[in-house]
ROSE-4610 file (N, C-alpha, C; in Angstrom, 1 decimal, always signed):
// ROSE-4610
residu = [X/X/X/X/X/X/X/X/X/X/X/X/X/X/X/X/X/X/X/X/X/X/X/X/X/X/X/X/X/X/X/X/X/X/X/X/X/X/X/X/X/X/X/X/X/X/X/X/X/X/X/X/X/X/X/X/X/X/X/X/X/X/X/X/X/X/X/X/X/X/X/X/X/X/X/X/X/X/X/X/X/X/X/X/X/X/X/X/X/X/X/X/X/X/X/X/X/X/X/X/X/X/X/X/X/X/X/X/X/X/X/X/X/X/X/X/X/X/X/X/X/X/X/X/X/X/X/X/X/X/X/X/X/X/X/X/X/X/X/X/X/X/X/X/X/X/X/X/X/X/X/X/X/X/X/X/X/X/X/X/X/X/X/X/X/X/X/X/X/X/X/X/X/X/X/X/X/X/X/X/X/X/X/X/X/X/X/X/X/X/X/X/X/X/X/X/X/X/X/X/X/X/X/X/X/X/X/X/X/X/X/X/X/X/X/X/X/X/X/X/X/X/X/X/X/X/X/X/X/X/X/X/X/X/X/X/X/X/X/X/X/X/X/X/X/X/X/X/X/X/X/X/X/X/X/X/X/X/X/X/X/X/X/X/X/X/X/X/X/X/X/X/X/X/X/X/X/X/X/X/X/X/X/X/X/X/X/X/X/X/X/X/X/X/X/X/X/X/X/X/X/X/X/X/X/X/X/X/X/X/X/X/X/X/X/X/X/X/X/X/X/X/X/X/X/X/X/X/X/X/X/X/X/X/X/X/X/X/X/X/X/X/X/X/X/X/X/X/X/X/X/X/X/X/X/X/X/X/X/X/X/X/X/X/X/X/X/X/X/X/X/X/X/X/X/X/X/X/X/X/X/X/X/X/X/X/X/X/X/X/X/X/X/X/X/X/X/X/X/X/X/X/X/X/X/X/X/X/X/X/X/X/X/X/X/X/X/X/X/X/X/X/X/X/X/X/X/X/X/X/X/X/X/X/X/X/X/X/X/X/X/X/X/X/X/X/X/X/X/X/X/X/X/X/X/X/X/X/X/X/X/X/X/X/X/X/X/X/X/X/X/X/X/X/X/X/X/X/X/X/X/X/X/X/X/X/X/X/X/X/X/X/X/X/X/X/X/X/X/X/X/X/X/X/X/X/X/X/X/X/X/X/X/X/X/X/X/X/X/X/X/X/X/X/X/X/X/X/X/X/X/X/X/X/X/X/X/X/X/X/X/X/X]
num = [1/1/1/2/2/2/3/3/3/4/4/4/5/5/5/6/6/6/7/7/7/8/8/8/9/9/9/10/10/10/11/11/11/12/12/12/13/13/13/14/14/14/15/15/15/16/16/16/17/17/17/18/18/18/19/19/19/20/20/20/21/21/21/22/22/22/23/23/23/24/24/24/25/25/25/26/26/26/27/27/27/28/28/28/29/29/29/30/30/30/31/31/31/32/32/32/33/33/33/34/34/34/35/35/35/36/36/36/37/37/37/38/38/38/39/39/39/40/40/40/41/41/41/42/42/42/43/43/43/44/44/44/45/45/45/46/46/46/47/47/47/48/48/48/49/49/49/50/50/50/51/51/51/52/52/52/53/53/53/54/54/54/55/55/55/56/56/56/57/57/57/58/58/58/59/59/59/60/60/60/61/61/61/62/62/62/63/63/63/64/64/64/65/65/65/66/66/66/67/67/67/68/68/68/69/69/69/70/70/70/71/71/71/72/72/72/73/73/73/74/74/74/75/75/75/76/76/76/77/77/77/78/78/78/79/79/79/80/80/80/81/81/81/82/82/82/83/83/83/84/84/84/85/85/85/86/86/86/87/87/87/88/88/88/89/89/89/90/90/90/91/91/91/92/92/92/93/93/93/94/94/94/95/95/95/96/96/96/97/97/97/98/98/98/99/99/99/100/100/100/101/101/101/102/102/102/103/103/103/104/104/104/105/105/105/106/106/106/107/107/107/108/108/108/109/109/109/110/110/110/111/111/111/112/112/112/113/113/113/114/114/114/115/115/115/116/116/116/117/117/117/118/118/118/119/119/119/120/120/120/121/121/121/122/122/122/123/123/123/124/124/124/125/125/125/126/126/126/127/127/127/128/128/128/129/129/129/130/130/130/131/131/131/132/132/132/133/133/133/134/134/134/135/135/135/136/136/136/137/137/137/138/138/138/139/139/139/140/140/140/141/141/141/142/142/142/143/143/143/144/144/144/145/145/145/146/146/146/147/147/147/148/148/148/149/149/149/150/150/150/151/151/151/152/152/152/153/153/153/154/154/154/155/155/155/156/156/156/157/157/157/158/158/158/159/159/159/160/160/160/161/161/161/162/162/162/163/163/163/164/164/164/165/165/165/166/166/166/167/167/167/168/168/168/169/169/169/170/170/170/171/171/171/172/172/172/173/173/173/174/174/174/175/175/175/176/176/176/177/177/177/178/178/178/179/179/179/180/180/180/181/181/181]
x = [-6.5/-7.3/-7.3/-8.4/-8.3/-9.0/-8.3/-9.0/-9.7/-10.8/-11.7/-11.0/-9.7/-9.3/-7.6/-7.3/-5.9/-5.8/-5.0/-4.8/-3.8/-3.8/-2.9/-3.4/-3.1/-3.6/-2.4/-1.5/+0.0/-0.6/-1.2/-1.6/-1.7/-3.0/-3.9/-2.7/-2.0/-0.8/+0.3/+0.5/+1.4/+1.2/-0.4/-1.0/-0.9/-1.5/-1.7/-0.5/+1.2/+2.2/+2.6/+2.4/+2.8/+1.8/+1.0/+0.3/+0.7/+1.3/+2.0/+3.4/+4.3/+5.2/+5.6/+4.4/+4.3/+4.7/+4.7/+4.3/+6.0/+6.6/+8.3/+8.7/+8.6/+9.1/+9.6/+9.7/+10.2/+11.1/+12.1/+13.6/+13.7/+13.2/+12.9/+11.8/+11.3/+10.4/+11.2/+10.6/+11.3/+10.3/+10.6/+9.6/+10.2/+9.1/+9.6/+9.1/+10.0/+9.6/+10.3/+9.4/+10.0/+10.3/+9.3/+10.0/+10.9/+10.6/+10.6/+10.2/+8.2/+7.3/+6.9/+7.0/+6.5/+7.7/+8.7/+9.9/+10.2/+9.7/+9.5/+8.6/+7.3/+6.5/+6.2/+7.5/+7.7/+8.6/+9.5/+10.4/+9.8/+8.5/+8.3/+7.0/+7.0/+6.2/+6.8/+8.0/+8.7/+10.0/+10.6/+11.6/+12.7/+13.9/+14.9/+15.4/+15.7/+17.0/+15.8/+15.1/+13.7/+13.6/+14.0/+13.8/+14.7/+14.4/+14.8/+14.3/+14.7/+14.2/+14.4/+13.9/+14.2/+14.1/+14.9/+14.3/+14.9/+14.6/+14.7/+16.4/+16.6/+17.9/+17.7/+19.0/+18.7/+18.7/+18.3/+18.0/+16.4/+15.7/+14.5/+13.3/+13.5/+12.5/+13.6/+14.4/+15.2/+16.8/+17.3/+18.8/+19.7/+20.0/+21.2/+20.6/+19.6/+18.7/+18.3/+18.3/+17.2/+16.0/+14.7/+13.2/+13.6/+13.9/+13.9/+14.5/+14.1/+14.6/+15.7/+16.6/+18.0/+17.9/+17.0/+16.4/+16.0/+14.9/+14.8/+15.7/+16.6/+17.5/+18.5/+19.0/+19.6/+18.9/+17.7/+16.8/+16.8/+17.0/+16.8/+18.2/+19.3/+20.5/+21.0/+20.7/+20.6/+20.3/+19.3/+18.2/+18.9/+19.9/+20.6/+19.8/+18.9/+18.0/+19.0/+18.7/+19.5/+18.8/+19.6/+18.0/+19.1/+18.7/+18.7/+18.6/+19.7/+19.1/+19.3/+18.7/+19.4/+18.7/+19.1/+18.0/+16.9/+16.0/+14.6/+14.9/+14.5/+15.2/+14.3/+13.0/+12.6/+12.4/+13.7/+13.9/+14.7/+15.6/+17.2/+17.3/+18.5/+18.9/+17.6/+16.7/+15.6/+14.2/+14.3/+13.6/+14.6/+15.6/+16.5/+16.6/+16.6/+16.2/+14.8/+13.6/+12.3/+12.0/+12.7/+12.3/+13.2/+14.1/+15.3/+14.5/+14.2/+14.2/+12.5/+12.0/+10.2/+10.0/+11.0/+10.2/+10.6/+9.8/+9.9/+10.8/+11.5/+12.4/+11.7/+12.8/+12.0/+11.8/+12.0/+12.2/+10.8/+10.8/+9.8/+8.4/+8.1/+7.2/+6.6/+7.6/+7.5/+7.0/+7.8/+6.9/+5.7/+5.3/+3.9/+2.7/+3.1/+2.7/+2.2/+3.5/+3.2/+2.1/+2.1/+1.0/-0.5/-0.4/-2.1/-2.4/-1.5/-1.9/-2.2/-1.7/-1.6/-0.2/-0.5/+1.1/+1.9/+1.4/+1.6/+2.6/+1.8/+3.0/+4.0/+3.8/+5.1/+6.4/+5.8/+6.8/+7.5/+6.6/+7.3/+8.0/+7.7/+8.9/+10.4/+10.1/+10.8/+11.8/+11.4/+12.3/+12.9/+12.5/+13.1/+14.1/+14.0/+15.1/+16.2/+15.9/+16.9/+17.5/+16.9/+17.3/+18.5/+17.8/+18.4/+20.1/+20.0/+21.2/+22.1/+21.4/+22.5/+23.1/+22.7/+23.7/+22.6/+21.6/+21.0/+19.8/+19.5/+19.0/+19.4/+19.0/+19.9/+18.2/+18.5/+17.7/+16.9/+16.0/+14.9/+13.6/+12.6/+11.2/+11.0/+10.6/+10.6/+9.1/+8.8/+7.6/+7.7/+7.5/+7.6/+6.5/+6.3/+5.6/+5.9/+4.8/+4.9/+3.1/+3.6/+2.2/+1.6/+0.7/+0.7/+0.9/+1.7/+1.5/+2.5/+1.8/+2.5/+1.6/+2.7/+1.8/+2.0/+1.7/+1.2/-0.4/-0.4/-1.7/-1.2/+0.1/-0.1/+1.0/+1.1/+1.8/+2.0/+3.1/+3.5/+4.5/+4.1/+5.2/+6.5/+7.7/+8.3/+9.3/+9.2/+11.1/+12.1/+13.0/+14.2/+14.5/+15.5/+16.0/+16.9/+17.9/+18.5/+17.9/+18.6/+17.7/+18.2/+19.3/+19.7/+19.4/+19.0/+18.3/+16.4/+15.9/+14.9/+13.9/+13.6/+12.8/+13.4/+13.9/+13.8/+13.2/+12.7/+11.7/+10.2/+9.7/+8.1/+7.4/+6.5/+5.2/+4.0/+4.6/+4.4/+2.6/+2.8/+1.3/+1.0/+0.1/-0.5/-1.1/-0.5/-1.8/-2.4/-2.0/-2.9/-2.5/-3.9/-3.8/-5.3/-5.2/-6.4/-7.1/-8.6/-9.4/-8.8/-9.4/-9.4/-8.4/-7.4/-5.7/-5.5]
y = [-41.4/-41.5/-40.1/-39.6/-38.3/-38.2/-37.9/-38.2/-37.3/-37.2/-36.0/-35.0/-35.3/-34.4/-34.7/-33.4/-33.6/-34.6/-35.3/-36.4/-37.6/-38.1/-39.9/-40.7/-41.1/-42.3/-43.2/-42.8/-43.5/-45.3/-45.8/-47.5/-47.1/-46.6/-46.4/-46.0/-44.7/-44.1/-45.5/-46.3/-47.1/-48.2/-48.6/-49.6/-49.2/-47.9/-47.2/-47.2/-46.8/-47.0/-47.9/-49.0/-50.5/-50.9/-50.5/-50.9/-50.4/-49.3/-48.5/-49.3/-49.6/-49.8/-51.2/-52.5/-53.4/-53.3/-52.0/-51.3/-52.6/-51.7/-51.5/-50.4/-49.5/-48.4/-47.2/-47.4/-46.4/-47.0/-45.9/-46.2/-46.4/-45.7/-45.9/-44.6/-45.3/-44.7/-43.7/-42.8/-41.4/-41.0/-41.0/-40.6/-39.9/-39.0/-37.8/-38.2/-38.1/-38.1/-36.9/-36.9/-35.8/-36.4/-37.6/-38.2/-39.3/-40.1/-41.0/-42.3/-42.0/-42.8/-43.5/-42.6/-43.2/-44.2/-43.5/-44.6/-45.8/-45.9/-47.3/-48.0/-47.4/-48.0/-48.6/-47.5/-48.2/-49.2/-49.2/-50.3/-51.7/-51.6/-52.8/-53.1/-52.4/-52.4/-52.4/-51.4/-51.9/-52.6/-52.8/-53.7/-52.3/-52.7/-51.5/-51.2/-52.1/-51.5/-50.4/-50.0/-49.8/-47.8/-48.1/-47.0/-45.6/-44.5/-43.8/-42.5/-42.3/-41.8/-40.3/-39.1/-37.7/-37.2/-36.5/-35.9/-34.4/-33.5/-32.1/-32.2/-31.2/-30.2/-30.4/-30.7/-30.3/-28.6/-28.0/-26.7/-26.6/-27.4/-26.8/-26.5/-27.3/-26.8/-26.4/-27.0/-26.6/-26.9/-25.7/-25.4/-26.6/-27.2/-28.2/-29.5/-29.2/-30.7/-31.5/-32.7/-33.4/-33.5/-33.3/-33.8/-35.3/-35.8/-37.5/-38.2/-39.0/-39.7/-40.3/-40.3/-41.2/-42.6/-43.1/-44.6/-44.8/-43.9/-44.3/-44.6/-43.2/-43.3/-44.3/-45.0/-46.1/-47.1/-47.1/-48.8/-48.6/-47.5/-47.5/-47.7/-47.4/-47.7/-49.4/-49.7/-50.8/-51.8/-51.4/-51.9/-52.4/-51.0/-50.9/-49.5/-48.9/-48.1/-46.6/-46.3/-44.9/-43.9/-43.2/-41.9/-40.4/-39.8/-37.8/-37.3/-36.6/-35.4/-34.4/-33.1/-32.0/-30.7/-29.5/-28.4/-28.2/-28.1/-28.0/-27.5/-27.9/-27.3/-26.1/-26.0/-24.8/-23.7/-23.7/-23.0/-22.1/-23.3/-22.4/-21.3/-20.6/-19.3/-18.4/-18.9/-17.4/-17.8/-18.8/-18.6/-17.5/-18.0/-16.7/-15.5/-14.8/-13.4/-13.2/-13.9/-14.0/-13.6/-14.1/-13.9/-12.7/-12.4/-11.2/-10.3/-10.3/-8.7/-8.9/-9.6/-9.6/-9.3/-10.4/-10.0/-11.4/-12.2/-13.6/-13.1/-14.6/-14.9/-16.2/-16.5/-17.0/-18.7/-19.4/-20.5/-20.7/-19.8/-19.6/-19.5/-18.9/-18.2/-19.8/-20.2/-21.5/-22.5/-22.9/-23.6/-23.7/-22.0/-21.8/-22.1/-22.0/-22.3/-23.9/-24.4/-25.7/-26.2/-25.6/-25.7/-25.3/-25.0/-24.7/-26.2/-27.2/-28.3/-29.2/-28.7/-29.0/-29.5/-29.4/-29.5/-30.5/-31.8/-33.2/-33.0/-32.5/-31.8/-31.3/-30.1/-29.5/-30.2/-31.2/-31.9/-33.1/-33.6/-34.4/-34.1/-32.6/-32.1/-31.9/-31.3/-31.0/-32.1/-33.4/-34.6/-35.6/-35.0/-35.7/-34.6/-33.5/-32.5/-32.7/-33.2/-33.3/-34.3/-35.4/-36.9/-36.8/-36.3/-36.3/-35.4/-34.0/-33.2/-34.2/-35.1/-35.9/-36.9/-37.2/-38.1/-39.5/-39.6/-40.8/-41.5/-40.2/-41.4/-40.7/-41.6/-40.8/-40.2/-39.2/-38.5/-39.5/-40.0/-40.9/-40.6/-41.7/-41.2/-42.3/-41.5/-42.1/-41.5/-42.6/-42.0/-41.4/-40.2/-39.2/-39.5/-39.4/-39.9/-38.8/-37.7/-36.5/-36.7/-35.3/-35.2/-34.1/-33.6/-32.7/-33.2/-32.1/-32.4/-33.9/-34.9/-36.0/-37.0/-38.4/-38.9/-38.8/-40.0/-39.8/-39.0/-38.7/-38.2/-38.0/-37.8/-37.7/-38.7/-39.0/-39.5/-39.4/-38.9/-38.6/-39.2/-40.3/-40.2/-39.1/-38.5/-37.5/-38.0/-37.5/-37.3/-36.3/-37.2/-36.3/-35.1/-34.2/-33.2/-32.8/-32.4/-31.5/-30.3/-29.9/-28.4/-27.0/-27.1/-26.0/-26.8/-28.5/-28.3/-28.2/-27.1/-27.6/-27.6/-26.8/-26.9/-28.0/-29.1/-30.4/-31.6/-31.3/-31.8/-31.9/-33.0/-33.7/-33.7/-33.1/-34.3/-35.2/-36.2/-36.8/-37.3/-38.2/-39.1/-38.3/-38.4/-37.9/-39.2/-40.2/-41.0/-40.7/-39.7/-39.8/-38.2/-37.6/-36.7/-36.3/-34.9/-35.1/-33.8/-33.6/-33.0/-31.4/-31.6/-30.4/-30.3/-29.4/-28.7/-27.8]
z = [-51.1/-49.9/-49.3/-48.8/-48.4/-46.9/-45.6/-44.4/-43.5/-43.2/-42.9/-41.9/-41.3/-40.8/-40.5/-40.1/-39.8/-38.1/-38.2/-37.3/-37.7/-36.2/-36.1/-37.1/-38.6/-39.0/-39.7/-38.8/-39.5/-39.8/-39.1/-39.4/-41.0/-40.9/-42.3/-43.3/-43.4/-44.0/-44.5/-43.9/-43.8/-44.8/-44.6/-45.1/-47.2/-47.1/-48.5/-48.9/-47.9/-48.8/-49.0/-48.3/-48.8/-50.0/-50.1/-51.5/-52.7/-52.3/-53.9/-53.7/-52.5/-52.5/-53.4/-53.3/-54.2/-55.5/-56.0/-57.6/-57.9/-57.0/-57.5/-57.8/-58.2/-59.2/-58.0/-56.7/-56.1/-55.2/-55.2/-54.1/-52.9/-52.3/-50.5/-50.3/-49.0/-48.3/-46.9/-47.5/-46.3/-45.3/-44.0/-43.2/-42.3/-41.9/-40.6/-39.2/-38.5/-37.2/-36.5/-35.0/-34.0/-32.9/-32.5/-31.0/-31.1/-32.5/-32.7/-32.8/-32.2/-32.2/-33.9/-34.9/-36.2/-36.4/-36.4/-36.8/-36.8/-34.9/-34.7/-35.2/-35.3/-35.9/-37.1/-38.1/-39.7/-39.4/-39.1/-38.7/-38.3/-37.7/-37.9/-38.8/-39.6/-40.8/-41.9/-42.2/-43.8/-43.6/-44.7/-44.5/-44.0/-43.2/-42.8/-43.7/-44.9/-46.2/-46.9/-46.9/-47.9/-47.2/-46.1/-44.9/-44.6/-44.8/-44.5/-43.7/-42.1/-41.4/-41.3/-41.2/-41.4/-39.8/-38.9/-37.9/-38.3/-37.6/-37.4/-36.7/-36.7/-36.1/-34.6/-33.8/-32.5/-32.3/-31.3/-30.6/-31.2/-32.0/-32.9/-31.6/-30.4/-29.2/-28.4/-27.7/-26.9/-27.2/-27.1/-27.9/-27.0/-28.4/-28.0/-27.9/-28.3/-27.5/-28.7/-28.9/-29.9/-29.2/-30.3/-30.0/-29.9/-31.2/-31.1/-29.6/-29.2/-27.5/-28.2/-27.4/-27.8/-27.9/-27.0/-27.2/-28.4/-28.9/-30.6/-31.3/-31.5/-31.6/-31.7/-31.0/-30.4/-31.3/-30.8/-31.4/-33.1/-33.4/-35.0/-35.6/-34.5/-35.2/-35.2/-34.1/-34.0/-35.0/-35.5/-36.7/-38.0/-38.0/-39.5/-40.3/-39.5/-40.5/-40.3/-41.5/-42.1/-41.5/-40.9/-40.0/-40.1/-40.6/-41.3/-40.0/-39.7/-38.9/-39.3/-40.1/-40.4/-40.0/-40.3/-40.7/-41.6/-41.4/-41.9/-43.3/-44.6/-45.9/-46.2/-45.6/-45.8/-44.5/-44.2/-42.8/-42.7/-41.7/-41.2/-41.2/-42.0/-42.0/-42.0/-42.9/-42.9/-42.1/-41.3/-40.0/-39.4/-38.6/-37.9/-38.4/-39.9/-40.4/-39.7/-40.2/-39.8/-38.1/-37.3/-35.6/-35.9/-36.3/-35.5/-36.1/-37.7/-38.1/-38.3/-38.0/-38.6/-40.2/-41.1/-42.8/-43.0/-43.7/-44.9/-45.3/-45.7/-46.5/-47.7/-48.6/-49.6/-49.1/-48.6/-47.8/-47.6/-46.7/-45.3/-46.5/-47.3/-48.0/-49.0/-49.3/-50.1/-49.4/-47.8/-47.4/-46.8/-46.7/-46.4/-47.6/-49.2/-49.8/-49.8/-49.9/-49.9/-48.1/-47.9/-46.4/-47.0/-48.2/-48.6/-48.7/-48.9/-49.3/-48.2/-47.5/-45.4/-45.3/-43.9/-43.1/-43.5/-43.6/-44.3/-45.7/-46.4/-48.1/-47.5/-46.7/-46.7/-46.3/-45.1/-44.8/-45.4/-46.3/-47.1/-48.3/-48.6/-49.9/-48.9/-47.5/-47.0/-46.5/-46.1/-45.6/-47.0/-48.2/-49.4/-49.6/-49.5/-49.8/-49.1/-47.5/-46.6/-46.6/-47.1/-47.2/-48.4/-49.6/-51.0/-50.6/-49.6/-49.2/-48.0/-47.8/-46.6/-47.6/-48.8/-49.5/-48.9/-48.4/-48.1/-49.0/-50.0/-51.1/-52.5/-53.2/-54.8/-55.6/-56.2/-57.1/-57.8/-57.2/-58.1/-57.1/-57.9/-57.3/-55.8/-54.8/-53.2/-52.9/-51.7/-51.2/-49.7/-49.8/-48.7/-47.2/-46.4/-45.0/-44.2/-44.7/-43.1/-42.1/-41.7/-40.8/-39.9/-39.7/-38.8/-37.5/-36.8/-35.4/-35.0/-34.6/-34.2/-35.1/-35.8/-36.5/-37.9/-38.8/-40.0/-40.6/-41.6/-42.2/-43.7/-44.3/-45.5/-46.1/-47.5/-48.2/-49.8/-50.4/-51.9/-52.0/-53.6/-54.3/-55.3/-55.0/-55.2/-55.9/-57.1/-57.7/-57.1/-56.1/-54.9/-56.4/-55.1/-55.7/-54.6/-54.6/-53.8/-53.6/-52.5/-51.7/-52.6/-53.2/-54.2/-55.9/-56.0/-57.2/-57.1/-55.6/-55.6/-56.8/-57.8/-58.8/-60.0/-59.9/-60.3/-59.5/-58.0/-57.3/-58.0/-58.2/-58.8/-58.1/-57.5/-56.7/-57.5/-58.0/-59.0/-58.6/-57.3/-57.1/-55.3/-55.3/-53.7/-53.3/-52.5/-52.0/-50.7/-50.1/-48.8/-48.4/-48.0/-47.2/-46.2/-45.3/-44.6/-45.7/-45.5/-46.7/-45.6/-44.4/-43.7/-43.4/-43.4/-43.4/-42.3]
């Protein structure tokens, strides 16, 4: 499915990965969030054992701080649902080279790459890397759930990889993204 623009269509996103999800053949579903709005919303869409939530690093807007509300937070623990917090796998260290000295690093350069495909890809190689480095899901094939902005818009099925085994990472199936990036 391909959606005429980058945007909110987490319902729609949700809907398309429960249809692949029927297959069987994949481990859990990884999704990113920033406030914690999507999260909730998969939570009461997939089952919680099935779920695995990705957020960002605290300091990533304001140092020391989480984006995600603690209340999500809270309601997702509550749940039983497994939820990632880490550093961005195509980030960290060489963002900080990147602002201090002004040159890419190879991180940074990769995930711009994977942004030809729109913001959506990048983040879902990105929340399977982090998922796969937190020890929260094992090296098999999962369906990834990023987005631009706030919101779903894309979805790929991925064989995980760790962030130092990244070139044994697959983007095996694409089911959903927006055409315009």
């Amino acid at each position: 499915m391909y959606f005429p623009k980058t945007g909110h269509y987490t319902e729609q996103v949700f809907k398309i990965v429960k249809e692949r999800w029927k297959v069987g053949d994949v481990e859990k579903i990884i999704i990113a969030t920033t406030s914690g709005s999507t999260a909730i919303k998969a939570v009461n869409f997939f089952p919680v054992d099935d779920l695995v939530i990705v957020t960002h690093q605290a300091g990533f807007k304001d140092p020391g701080e989480l984006e995600i509300s603690y209340e999500a937070l809270e309601e997702l623990h509550n749940k039983g649902v497994s939820v990632v917090t880490a550093t961005h796998a195509l980030a960290g260290i060489d963002r900080a080279i990147r602002k201090k000295h002004g040159t890419w690093e190879i991180s940074e350069i990769i995930a711009d790459a994977f942004r030809i495909f729109g913001q959506g890809t990048k983040v879902c190689v990105e929340i399977v890397l982090m998922a796969a480095d937190a020890g929260a899901i094992k090296l098999r094939d999962v369906i990834a759930i990023g987005g631009t902005g706030r919101g779903a818009d894309t979805a790929w099925l991925i064989k995980a990889a760790h962030s130092h085994m990244f070139f044994d990472l697959r983007m095996k199936e694409l089911l959903c993204k927006p055409k315009e990036t």
